[in-house]
C-alpha positions in Angstrom: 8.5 22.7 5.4 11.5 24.5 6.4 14.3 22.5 6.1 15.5 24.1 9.7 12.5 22.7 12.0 13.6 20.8 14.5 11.2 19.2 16.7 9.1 20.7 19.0 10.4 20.1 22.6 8.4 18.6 25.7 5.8 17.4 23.4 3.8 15.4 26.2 3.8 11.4 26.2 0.1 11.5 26.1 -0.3 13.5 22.9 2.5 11.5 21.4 0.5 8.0 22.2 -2.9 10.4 20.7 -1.3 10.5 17.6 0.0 7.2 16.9 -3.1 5.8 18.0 -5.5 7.9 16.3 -3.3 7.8 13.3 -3.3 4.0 13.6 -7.2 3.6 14.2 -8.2 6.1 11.2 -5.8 4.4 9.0 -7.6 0.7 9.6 -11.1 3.0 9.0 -10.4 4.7 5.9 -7.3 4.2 4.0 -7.9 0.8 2.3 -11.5 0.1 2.1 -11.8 0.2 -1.7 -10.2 -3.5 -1.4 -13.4 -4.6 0.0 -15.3 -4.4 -3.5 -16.2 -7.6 -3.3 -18.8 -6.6 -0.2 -19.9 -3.0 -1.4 -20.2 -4.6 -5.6 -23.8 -6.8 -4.5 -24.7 -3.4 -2.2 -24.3 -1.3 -5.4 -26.3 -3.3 -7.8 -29.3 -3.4 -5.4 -29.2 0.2 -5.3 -29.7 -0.3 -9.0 -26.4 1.7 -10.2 -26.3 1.0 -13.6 -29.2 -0.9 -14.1 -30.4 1.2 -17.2 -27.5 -1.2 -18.3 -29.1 -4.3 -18.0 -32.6 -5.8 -20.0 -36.0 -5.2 -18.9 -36.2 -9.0 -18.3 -33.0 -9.2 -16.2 -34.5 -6.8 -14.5 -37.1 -7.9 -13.7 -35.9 -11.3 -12.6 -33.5 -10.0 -10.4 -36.5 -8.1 -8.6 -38.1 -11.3 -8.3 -34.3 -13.0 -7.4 -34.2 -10.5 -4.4 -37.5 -10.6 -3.4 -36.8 -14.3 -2.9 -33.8 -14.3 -1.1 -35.5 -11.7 1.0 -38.3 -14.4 2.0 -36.2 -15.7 5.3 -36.3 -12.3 6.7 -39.5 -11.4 6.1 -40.7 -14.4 7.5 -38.6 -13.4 10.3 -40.8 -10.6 11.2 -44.2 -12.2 10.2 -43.7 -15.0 12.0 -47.5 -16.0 12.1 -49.1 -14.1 9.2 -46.6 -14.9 6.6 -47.5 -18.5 5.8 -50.9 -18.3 4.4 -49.4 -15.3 2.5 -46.6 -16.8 0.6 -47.9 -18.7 -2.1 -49.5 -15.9 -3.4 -47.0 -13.2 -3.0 -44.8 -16.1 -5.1 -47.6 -15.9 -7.6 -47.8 -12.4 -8.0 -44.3 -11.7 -8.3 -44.1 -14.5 -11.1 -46.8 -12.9 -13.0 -44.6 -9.4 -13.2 -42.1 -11.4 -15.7 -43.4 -10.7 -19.3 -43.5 -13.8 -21.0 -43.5 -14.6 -25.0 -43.6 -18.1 -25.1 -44.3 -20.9 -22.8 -41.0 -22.9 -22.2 -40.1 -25.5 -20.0 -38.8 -24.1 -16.3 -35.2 -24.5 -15.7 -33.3 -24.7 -12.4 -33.2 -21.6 -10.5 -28.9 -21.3 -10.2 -28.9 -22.2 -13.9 -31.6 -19.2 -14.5 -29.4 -16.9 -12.2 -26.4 -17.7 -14.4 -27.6 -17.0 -17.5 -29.0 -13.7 -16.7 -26.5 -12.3 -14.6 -24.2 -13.0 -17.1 -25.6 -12.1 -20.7 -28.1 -9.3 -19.7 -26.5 -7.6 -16.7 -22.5 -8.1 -17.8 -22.5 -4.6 -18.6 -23.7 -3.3 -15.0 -20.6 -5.9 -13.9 -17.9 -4.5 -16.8 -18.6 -0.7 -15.6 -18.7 -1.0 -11.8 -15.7 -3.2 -12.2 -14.2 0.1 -14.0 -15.5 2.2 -11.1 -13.5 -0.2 -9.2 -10.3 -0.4 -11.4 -9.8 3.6 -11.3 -10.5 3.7 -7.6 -7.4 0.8 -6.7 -5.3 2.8 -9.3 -5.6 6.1 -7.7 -5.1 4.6 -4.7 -1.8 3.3 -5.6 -1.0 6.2 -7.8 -1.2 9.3 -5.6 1.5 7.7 -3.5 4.0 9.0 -6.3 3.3 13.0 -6.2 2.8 13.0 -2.2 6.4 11.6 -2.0 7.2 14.8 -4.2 5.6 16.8 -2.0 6.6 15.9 1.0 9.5 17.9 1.5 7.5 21.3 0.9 4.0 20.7 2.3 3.4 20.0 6.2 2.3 16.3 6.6 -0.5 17.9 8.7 -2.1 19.8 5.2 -2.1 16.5 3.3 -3.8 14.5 6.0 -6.6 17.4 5.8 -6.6 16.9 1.7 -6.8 13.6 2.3 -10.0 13.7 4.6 -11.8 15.8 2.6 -11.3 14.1 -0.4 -12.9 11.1 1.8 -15.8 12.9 2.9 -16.1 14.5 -0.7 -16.1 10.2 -1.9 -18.9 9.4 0.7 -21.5 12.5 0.0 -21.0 11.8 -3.9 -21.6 8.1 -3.4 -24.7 9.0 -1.0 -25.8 11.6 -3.6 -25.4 8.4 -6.6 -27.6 6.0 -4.4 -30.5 9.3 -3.9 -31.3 8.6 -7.2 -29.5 5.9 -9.3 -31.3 6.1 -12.2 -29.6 9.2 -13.5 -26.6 9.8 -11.2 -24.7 6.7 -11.9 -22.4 8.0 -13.5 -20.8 9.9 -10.5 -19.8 6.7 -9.0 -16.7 7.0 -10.6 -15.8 10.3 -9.4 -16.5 8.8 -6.1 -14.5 5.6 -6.1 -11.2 7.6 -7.4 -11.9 10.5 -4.3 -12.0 7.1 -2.2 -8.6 6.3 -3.7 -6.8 9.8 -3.2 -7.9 10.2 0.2 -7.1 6.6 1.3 -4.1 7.3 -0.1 -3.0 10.4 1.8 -4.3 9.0 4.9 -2.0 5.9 4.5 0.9 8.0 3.4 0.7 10.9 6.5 0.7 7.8 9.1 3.9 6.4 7.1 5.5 9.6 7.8 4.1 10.9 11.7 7.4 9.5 12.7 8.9 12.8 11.2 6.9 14.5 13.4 7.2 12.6 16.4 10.7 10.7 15.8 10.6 6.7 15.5 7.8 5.4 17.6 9.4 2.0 17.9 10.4 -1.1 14.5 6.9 -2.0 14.1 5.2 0.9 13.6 5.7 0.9 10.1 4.2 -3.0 9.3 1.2 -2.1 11.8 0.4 1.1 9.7 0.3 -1.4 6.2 -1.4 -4.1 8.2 -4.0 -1.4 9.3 -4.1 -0.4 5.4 -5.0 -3.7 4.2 -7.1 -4.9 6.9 -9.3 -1.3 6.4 -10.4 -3.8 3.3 -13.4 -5.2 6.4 -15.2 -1.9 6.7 -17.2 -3.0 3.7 -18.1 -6.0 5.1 -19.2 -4.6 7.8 -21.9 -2.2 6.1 -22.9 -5.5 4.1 -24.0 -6.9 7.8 -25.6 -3.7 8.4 -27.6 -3.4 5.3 -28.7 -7.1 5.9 -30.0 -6.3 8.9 -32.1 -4.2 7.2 -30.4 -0.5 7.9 -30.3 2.0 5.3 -27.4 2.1 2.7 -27.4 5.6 2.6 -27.9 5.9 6.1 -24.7 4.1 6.2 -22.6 5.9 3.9 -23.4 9.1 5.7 -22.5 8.8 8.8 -19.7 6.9 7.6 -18.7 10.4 6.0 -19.4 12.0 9.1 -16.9 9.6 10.9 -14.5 11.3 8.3 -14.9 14.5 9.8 -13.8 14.2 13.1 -10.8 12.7 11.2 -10.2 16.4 9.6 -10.7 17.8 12.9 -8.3 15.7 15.1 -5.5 16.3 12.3 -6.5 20.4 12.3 -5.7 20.3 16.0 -3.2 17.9 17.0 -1.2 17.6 13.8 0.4 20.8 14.2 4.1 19.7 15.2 7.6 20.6 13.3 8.7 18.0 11.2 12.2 15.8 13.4 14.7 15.8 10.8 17.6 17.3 12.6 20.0 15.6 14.1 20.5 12.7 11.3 23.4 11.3 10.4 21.9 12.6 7.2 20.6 15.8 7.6 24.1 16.5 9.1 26.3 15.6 6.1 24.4 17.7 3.9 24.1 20.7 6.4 28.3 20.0 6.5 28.5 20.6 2.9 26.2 23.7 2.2 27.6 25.3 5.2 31.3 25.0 3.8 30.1 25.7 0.5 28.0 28.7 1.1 29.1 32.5 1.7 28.7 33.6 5.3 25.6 36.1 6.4 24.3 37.5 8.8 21.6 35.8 10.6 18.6 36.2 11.4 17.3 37.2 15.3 15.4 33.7 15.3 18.5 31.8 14.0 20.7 33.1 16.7 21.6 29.8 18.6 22.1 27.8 15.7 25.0 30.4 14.2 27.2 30.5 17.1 26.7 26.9 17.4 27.9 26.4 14.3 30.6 28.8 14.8 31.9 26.7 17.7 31.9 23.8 15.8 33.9 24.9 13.4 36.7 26.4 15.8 36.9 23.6 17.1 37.7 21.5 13.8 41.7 20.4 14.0 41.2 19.9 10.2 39.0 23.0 9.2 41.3 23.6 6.2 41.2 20.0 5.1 37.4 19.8 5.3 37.1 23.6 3.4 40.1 22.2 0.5 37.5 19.0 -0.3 34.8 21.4 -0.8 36.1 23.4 -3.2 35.3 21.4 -6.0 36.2 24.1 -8.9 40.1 24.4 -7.7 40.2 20.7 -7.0 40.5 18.6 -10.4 41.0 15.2 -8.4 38.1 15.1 -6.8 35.0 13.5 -7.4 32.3 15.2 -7.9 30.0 12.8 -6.5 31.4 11.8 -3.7 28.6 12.7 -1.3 25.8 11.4 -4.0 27.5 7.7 -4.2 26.4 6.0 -7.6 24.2 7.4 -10.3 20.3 6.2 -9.7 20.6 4.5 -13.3 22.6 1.9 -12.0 19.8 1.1 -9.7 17.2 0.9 -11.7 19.2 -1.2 -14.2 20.4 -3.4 -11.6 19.3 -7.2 -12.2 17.5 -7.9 -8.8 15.6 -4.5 -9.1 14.4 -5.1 -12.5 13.6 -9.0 -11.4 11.6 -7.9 -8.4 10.1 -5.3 -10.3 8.8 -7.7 -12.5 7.4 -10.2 -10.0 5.9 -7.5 -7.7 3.9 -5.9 -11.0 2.8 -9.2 -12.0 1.5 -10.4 -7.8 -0.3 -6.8 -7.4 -2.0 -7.2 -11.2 -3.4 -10.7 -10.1 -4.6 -9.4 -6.2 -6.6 -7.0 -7.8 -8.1 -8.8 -10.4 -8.4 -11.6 -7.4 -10.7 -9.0 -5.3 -12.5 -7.6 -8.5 -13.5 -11.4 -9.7 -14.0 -12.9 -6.4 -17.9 -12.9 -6.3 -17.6 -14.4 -10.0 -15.9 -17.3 -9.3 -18.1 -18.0 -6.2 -20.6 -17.8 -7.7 -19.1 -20.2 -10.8 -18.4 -22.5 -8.0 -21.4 -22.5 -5.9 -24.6 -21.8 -8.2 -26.0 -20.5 -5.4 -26.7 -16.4 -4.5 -26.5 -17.6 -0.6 -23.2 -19.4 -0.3 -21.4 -16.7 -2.5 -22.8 -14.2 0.0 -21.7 -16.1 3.2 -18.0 -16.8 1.3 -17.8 -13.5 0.3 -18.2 -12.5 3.9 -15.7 -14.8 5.0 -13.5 -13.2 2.1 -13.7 -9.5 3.8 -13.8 -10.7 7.5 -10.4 -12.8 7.3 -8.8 -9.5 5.7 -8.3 -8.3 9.7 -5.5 -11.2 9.8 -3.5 -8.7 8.0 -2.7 -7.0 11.2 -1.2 -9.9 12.1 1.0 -10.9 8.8 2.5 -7.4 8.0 4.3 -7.6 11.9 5.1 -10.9 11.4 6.8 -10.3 8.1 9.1 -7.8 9.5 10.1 -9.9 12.5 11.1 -12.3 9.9 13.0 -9.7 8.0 15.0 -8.4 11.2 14.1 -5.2 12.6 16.4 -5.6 15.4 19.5 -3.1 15.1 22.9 -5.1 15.4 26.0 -2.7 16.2 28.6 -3.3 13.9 31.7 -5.6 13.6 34.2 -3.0 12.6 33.5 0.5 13.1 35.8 1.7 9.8 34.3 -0.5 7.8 30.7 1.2 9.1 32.4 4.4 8.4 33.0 3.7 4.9 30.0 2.1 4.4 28.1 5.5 6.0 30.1 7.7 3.3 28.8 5.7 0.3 25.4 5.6 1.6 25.3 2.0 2.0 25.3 -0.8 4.9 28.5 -2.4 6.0 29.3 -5.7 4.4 28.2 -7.7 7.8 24.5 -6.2 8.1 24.0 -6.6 4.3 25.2 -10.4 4.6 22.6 -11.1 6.8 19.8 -8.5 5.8 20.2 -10.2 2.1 20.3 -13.7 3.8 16.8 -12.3 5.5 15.2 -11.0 1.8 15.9 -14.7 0.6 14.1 -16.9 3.2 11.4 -13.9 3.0 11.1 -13.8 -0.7 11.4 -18.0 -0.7 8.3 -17.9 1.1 6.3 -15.4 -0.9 7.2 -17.0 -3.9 5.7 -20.6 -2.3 2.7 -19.0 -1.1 2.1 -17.1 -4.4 2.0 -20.3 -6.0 0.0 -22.1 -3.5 -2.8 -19.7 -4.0 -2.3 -19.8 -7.5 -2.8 -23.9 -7.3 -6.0 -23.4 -4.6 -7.7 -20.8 -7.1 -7.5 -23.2 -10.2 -8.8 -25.8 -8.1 -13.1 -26.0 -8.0 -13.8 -26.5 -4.8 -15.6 -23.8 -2.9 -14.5 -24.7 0.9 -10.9 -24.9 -0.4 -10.9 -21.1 -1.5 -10.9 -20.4 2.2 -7.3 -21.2 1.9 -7.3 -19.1 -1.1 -8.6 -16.2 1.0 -5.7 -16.7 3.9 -3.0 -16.7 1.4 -4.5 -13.4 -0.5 -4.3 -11.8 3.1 -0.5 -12.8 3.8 0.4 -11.9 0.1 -1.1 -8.4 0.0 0.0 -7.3 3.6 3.3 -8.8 3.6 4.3 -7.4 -0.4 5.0 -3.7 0.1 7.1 -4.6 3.8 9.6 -6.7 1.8 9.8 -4.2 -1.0 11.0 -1.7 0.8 13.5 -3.7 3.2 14.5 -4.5 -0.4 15.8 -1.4 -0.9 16.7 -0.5 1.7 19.3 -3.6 2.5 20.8 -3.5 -1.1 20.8 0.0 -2.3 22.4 3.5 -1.2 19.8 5.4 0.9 19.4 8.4 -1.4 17.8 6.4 -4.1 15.1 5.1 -1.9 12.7 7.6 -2.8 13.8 7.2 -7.0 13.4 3.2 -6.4 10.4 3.1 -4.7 8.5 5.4 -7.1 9.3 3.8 -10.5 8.3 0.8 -8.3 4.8 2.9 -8.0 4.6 4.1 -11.3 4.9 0.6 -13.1 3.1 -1.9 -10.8 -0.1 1.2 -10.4 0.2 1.2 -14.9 -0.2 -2.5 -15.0 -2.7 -2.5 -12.3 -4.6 -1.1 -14.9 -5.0 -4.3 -17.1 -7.0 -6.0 -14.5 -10.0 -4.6 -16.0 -9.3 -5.8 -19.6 -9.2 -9.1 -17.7 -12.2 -8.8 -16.0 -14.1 -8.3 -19.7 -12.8 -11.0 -20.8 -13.6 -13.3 -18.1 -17.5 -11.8 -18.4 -16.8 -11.7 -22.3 -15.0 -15.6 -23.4 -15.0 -17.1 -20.8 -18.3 -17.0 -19.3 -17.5 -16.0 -15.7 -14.7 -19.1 -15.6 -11.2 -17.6 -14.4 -9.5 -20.6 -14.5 -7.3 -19.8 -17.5 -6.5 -16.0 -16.5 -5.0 -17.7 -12.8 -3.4 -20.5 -14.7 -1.7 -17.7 -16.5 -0.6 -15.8 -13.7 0.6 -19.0 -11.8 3.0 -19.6 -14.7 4.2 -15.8 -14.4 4.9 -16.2 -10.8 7.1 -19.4 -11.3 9.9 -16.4 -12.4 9.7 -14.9 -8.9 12.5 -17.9 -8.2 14.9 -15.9 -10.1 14.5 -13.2 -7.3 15.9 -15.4 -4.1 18.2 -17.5 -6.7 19.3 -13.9 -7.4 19.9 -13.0 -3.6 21.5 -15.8 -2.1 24.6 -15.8 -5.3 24.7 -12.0 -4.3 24.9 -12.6 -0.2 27.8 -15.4 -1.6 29.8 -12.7 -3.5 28.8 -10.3 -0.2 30.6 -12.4 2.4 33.6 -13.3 -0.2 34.3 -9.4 -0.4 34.2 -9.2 3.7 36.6 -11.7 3.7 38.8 -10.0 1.6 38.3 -6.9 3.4 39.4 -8.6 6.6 42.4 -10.1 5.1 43.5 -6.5 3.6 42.3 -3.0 5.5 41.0 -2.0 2.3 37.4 -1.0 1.8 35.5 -3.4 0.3 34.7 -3.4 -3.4 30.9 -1.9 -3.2 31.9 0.7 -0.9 35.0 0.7 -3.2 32.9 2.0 -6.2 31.5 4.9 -4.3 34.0 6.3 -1.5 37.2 7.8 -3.1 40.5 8.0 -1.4 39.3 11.9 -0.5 36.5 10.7 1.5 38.3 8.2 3.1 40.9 10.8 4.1 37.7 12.9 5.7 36.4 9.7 7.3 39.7 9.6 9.2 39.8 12.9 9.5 36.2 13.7 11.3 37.0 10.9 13.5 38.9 12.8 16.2 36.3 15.2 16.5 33.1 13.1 17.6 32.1 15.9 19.9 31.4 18.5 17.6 29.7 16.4 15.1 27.0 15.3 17.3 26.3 18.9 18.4 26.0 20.1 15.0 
């Protein structure tokens, strides 16, 4: 993208609406859906994906397992015929087990146990690795689109994004075709699932530079949307109950996908907003006093003899053009318009504290969803009740649309004007907020971040509890965690660090918590492995961990103390206060004062 575009005018309000909406609709469709494992993992293992995997004699009784369960809705459509038949379709399907020895018959759950978890464990440890790539490229291709945002149209990466979608379905409707010998492909599937839910998620984070901000919600609907996508699956398990195809399913499905590709290939097509910033402006200032005059360009015609008027009618034109000559100058800073080095932000304390905490919450969600039918069915012994909790598990996921809104209303999306206008003014130079809106944007993060930490702890205490109509409680507090997590990350960083190290902060954030992701699945093997399907001792360890998320708010409310003690001081004496202190020289202070007689121009330019 052109770092020129301005927006296109008289875009219609109808188109605009089109686009949120659609955006909106296809991100609660598509983007997140991988987070439903729990309802496609019984799907896959019916198609017999990896069954090669498992014993003859597991297989076997799971034929016979499913051809049980399956009696209610057969006798659903034989309603007359089907009871004379039973006993001896029972008899006949009893006879297919090859036995060696007689032995005395044990309870059916007990049975179910046993197999399921010495014969079949490594059909569970590989689809639960099919899983574990898919959530980590999901996470993961977050970090190069945010690299390549600023030279590819958000339009193009919404189209890689669909097709790698439609590419997941076709390859996962190609694995079911014949499972025996395409299994393997399931992988390949599950990580296109993951790169196009992620560029689908990303492109709707980022329509407002196309359309300019479409209101303080939009962004907590558009991760509500992503988390609550998490019920598609649950959906196709209804489906496939009800005796519809799986691959049936999965195609269309892919289909749906398409008209995706084509609503972006005509209606995406708008110039990216991103003139007219306080932002944008600063750094168009400084190249434009920096660099050597040419000639335009016929199509850049307006914008050079605006910018010729603006700068006749500077009063301090020859201030402005001394600061930026940086080589002549020896008392200036040279980053004075960059503020602090990003080092100091990633070493910072509260970063590397909340770092910490938010690796170790988004390990233990995924290895939550990836175990969840395990510890069902630990709890209930019984293939129905982990089927109708599981279901429960997927459908309460829509609450998310709910919790991510919430969570920002609680943060404060409201714009305050500020107390003192210098004091903004110094704070707009270093790239920070005034001292006022971080007080009470910091005071925010700690009630939010109390909370969290209170929740994270309840669930922790609901999931080491056996009780299986408690873990619906369980379920409600996975759905306020997950939505709620990446909304107070980001106001995180935004409220306590200088704006051009957003993108730095929230990538690292990206790269770690997406590489420890990874260890969910050396969890999983050994909760199939040691502890024979039992997690208590894997969330007994994470609830421990999560008792050091208190250092996070501890952290926040000494710094909102030492906050309001440096307003007070910059009340007392018109100084700057000490943060803005540490980024805004005396020079910049000087232009501060200097620009602010000439309002006009600046908001032309």
């Amino acid at each position: 993208m052109a770092s020129s575009s301005i927006c296109q005018p008289g875009l219609a309000p109808s188109r605009r609406w089109w686009l949120i909406s659609t955006a909106l609709t296809e991100t609660l469709l598509f983007s997140g859906v991988l987070l439903g494992w729990n309802s496609l993992l019984p799907i896959l293992k019916s198609q017999g994906i990896y069954s090669h995997l498992c014993d003859t004699s597991a297989s076997n009784f799971s034929m016979v397992e499913r051809s049980l369960d399956l009696l209610p809705h057969l006798q659903a459509h034989n309603s007359g015929m089907w009871e004379e038949d039973e006993d001896v379709l029972h008899i006949q399907l009893m006879l297919s087990i090859p036995t060696t020895t007689a032995q005395t018959p044990e309870p059916r759950g007990k049975r179910s146990q046993e197999h399921h978890g010495a014969e079949c464990k490594q059909q569970d440890d590989i689809l639960n690795l099919a899983f574990t790539l898919g959530s980590f490229f999901l996470g993961f291709t977050l970090l190069p689109l945010q690299m390549l945002l600023d030279t590819v149209h958000p339009r193009q990466l919404r189209q890689i994004g669909s097709v790698s979608f439609s590419l997941s379905c076709l390859l996962l409707a190609y694995v079911c075709s014949n499972s025996a010998r395409l299994s393997f492909f399931l992988m390949f599937s599950m990580m296109l699932s993951g790169i196009g839910g992620a560029c689908i998620m990303f492109t709707t984070l980022t329509l407002p530079v196309l359309l300019g901000n479409p209101g303080p919600l939009y962004t907590a609907l558009v991760l509500g949307c992503f988390s609550a996508s998490a019920t598609v699956f649950t959906l196709m398990r209804v489906m496939y109950s009800a005796g519809v195809s799986f691959l049936s399913i999965v195609l269309a499905y892919g289909g749906l996908s398409c008209l995706m590709f084509i609503n972006c290939f005509f209606c995406w097509s708008i110039q990216p907003c991103n003139a007219g910033t306080e932002g944008s402006y600063s750094i168009h200032l400084k190249w434009k006093c920096c660099e050597e005059q040419q000639k335009p360009e016929s199509g850049e015609m307006s914008d050079y003899s605006l910018q010729q008027r603006f700068f006749k009618s500077l009063g301090q034109k020859e201030r402005i053009l001394r600061f930026s000559q940086r080589k002549t100058l020896s008392f200036r800073r040279p980053d004075l318009q960059k503020g602090p080095p990003l080092s100091d932000s990633l070493c910072s304390p509260v970063f590397i504290l909340h770092l910490f905490m938010a690796s170790i919450v988004q390990l233990w969600l995924h290895f939550y969803v990836g175990s969840i039918n395990h510890l069902l069915q630990y709890l209930s012994q019984d293939n129905i009740s982990t089927a109708l909790y599981s279901s429960i598990f997927g459908a309460l996921q829509v609450l998310s649309l709910m919790s991510a809104p919430m969570t920002l209303l609680l943060l404060g999306s409201r714009q305050q004007k500020p107390a003192n206008r210098k004091e903004e003014d110094y704070a707009v130079i270093a790239g920070m907020q005034s001292p006022q809106k971080q007080i009470r944007g910091v005071r925010r993060l700690t009630v939010v971040f109390t909370l969290t930490i209170i929740f994270l702890c309840a669930f922790g205490v609901v999931c080491l509890i056996p009780s299986l109509e408690l873990q619906v409680l369980g379920f409600l507090l996975h759905t306020v965690l997950r939505s709620s997590l990446f909304v107070s990350c980001t106001m995180l960083y935004v409220v306590l660090y200088p704006a051009n190290h957003f993108g730095g902060l929230i990538g690292v954030h990206i790269l770690v918590s997406m590489l420890l992701t990874l260890g969910q699945h050396p969890l999983f093997l050994v909760l199939t492995n040691h502890l024979q399907g039992d997690p208590f001792w894997v969330h007994a360890s994470f609830l421990t961990l999560s008792l050091l998320g208190f250092t996070v708010p501890f952290y926040l409310h000494r710094l909102q103390s030492d906050t309001a003690k440096q307003a007070k001081s910059f009340t007392a004496t018109p100084k700057p206060p000490s943060a803005v202190r540490l980024y805004a020289s005396s020079a910049a202070v000087q232009f501060a004062e200097g620009t602010e007689e000439s309002k006009e121009p600046r908001t032309a330019s």
